[in-house]
N, C-alpha and C positions, 0 to 999 in steps of 0.2 A: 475546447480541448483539441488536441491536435493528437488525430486519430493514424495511423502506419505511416506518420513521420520515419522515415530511415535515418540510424543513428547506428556508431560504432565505427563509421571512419574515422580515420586518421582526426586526431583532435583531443579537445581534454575529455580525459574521462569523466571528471567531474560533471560538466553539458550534457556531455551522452546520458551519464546515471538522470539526471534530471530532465532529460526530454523522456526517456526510456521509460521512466515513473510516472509523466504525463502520458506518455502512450497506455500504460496498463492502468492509468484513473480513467481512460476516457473508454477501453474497453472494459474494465471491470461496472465501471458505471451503466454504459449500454445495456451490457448482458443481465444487470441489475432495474432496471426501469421496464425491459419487456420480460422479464421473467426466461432468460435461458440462461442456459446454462455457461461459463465466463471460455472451459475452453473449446467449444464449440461456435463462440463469437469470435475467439483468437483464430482459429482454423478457418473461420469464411472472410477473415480479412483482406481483400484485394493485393493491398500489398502487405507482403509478411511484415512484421514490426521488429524493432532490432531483440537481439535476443534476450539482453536484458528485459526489456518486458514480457516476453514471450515467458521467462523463466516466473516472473512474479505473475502472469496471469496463470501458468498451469500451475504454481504453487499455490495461490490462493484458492484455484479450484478444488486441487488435490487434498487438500487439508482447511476445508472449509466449517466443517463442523468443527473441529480442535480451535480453530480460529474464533470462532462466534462464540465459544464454550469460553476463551479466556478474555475475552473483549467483555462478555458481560460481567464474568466476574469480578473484571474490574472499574466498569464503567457505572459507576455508585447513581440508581435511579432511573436508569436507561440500560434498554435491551436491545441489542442489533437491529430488530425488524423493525423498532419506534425510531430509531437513527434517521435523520437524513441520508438520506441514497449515496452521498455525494462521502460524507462522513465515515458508513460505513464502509464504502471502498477502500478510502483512505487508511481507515484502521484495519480492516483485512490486510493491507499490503506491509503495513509497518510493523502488525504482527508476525507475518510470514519471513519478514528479512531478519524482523529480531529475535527470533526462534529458530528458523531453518536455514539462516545463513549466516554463519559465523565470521565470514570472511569479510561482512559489510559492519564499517563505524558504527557501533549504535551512535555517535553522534549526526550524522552523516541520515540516517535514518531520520532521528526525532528532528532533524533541521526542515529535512526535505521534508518530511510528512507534514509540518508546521508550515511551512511556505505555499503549500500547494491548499492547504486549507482556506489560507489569509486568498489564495490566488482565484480559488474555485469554488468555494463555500463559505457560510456565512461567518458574520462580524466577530463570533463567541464561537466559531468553530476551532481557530485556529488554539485555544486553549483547552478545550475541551478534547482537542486531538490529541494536544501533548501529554493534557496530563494522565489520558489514560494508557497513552505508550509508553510515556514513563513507567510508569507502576510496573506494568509489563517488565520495561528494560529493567528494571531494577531486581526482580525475581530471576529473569533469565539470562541475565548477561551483567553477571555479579564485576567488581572492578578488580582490575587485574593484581593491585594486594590482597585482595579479600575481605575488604572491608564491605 
């Protein structure tokens, strides 16, 4: 994983969202294997990470219980702390963008969350990712006629 890559120049934002999400998998991951806490491993990073991850790791932090509260709930047979390390990062972060930030595509979301799975986790992760971001997306980010 590619740790305080700097992103946010001039360039597509698309990349950026996508490096910037690899930046907060590889700190949310860290801070998750040695047991600290995610924004005190953002804070001791040598070099600052671009803000978009900086935003997804203090959000993830900031609202970690609410997070691991709806991951399980809908993560049918699995409980965050049985998760892969790698997995639960990934679904912290995708909960955090699909709940507390309305401004980000849930498509754009469940893509990138599914790519980084296939990228960085295992063979049946990348399904396992989606379908519980789905569920999620679907509860909290209704379609815009209302169906």
């Amino acid at each position: 994983m590619v740790a305080g890559r700097r992103t946010g120049e001039p360039g597509s934002a698309i990349g950026s969202r996508r490096e910037a999400r690899e930046t907060a998998l590889s700190i949310l991951y860290s801070a998750d294997r040695r047991g600290e806490d995610p924004a005190e491993v953002l804070a001791a990073q040598p070099v600052p990470p671009p803000d978009y991850a900086a935003d997804i790791v203090s959000g993830v932090a900031g609202h970690a219980d609410e997070l691991d509260e709806l991951i399980d709930s809908y993560s049918e047979g699995w409980r965050t702390d049985r998760m892969p390390a790698v997995d639960r990062a990934l679904l912290r972060m995708a909960v955090f963008e699909l709940v507390h930030r309305p401004d980000v595509p849930t498509e754009a979301v469940l893509t990138e969350v599914v790519e980084l799975a296939a990228d960085y986790s295992t063979e049946r992760s990348g399904r396992f990712v989606n379908g519980v971001a789905s569920r999620i997306a679907e509860l909290h980010r209704p379609t815009p006629d209302g169906a």
